[in-house]
SEBASE-713172 format. One line per 2 residues: for each residue x, y, z of C-alpha. Coordinates in steps of 0.001 Angstrom, whole numbers, plus 500000, padded with zeros to 6 digits. Layout:
N
X,Y,Z | ...
END
This chain:
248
526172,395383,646047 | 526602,392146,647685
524690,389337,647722 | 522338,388444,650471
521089,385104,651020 | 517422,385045,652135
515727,381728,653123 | 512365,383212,652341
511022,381862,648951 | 509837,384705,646538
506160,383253,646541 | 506282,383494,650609
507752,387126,650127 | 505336,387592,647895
502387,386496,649828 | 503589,388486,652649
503556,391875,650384 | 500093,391113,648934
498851,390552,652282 | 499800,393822,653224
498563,395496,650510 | 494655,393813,650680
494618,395099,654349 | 496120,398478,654011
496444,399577,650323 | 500215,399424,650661
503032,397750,651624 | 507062,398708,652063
509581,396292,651812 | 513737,396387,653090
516047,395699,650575 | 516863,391800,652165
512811,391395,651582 | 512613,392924,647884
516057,390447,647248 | 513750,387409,648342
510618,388665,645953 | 513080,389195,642849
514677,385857,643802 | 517659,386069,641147
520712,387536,641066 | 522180,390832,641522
525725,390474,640287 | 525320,393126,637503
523801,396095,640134 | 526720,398686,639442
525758,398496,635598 | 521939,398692,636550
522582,401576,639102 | 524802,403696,637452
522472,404424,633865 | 521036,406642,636534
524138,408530,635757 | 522679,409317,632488
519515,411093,632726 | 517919,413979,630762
516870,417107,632495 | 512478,416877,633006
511727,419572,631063 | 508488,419958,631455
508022,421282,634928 | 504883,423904,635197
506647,424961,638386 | 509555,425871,636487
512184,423238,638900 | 515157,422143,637407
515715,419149,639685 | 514422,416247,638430
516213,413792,635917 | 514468,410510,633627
513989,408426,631142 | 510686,406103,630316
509695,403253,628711 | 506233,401488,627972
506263,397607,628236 | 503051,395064,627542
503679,392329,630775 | 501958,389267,631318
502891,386150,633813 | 504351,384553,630500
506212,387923,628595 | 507683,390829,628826
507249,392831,626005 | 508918,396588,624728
506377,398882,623840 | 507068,401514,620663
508443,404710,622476 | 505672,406627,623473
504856,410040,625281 | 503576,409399,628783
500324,411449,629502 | 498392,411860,632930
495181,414121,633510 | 494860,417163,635468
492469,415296,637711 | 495844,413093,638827
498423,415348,638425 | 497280,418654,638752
500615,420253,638020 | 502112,418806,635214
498515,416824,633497 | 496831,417242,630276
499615,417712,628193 | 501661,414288,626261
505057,414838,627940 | 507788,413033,625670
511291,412066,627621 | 514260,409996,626284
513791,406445,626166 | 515521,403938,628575
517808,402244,627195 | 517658,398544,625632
520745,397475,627724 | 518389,398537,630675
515270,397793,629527 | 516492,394475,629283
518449,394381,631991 | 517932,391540,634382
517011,393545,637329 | 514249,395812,634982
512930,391721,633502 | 512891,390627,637247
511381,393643,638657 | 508430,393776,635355
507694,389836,635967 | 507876,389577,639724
505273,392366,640242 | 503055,391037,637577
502674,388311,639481 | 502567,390257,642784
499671,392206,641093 | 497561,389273,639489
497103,387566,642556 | 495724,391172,643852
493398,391917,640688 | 490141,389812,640764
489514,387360,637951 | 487055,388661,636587
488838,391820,635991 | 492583,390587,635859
493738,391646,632527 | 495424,389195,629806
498506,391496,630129 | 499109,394897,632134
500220,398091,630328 | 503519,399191,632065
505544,402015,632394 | 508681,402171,633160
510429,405710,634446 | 513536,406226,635924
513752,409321,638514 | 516566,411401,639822
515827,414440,642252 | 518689,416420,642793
518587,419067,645223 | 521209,421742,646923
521340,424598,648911 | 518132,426989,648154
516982,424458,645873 | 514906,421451,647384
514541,418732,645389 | 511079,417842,645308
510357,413661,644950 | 506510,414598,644223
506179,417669,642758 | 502111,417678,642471
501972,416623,646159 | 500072,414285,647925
498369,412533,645101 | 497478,409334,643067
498674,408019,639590 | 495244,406669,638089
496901,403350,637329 | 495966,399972,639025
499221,399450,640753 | 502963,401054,641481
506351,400071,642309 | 508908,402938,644045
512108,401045,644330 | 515209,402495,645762
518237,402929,643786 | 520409,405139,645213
520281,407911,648438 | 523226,410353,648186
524295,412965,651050 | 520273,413680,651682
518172,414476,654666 | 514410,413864,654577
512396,412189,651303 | 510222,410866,653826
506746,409107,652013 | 503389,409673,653132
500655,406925,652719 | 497162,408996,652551
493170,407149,652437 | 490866,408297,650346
489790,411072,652615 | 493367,411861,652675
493599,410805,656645 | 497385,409982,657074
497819,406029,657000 | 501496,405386,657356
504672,407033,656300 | 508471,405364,656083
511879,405948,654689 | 513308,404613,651197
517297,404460,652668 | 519159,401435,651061
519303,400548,647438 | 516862,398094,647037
514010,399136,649639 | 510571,399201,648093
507251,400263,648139 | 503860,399237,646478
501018,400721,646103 | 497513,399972,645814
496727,403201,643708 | 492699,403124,644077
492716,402969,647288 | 495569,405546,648844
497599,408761,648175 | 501000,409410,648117
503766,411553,648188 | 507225,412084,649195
508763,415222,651261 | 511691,417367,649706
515331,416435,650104 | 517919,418398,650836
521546,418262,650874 | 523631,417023,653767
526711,418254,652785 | 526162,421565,650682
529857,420782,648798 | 529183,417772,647513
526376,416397,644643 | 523343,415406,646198
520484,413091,644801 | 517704,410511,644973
517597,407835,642314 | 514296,405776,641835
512963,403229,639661 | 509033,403608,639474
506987,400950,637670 | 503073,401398,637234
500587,398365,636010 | 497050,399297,634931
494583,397674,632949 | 495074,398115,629015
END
């Protein structure tokens, strides 16, 4: 990937984003804009890309799919650390994720090269301080429990791949981060912003490495629409990178 140089300042990106977000619950971001937020350099993408390459099949799914790839992570993230959490299951309630909830689901860890990674360190910090500046004071947490998962949908003929297999839903965190990592030979994977009365609110397309979205998650739903291949002869796939903050 090659450098772009923006001559927007990260805290003017990131005042634009977190305006966004207090008057709509959401905000989506081109690659050249998320660049200017992360404000360091990308020099080591291909390393940082391709551990999507290595991803263990998502076992787990009630609807029986075999079509989506991952690893997590847990991190403790404040404006001044970043900090690895002991590998841990991650867990979500029926009430959020009606398909898969209620059970502790246990996938392989990232790993430290990309945990550490200084895409995954700018991507933890930047939002941190994307999401403080959101969170009011007086309920702004000393540090934000993080987790970290990385996503591939693969999909082919007679098998969609499905992005968001529950649906149209909400991840009972505070906040979330869908970043773009790679879009190969795939139509559609279109995302739908939802209210609370689930009244459509705005819906884009994730289609260069890089491009973002964020997520106020008390406030709107979300999903994503199947992708299918373009060409049926050739591997097709959706690689993301999806961080969620909530309150310890």
């Amino acid at each position: 990937m090659s450098e772009v140089i923006s001559s927007v300042t990260s805290s003017e990106e990131r005042h634009r984003i977190a305006a966004l977000i207090r008057e709509q619950g959401f905000a989506w971001t081109s690659a050249e804009q998320f660049r200017a937020l992360l404000h360091t350099p990308l020099t080591d993408w291909e390393s940082f890309a391709a551990s999507w390459n290595d991803l263990s099949l998502d076992t787990y799914m009630a609807d029986g799919g075999r079509y989506r790839r991952r690893r997590f992570a847990a991190f403790d993230v404040s404006s001044q650390t970043v900090v690895r959490k002991p590998h841990q299951p991650h867990y979500q309630s029926r009430d959020y994720n009606p398909l898969n909830g209620d059970i502790e689901r246990w996938f392989d860890p990232i790993s430290d090269d990309i945990a550490l990674h200084s895409i995954m360190q700018a991507c933890l910090s930047r939002c941190c301080v994307l999401f403080d500046a959101l969170t009011p004071a007086e309920t702004r947490p000393p540090s934000w429990h993080v987790e970290a998962h990385q996503f591939r949908i693969e999909t082919k003929i007679g098998q969609p791949g499905l992005p968001t297999p529950e649906g149209l839903h909400r991840d009972g965190v505070d906040w979330v981060l869908v970043l773009l990592i790679a879009r190969e030979n795939i139509a559609e994977g279109v995302t739908t912003i939802h209210d609370l009365a689930k009244r459509p609110i705005g819906t884009f397309t994730l289609t260069s490495p890089l491009d973002a979205a964020f997520v106020d998650d008390s406030r709107v739903y979300h999903g994503v629409t199947a992708v299918q291949p373009i060409d049926p002869s050739k591997p097709a796939y959706r690689d993301v990178l999806v961080l969620t903050f909530r309150r310890p």
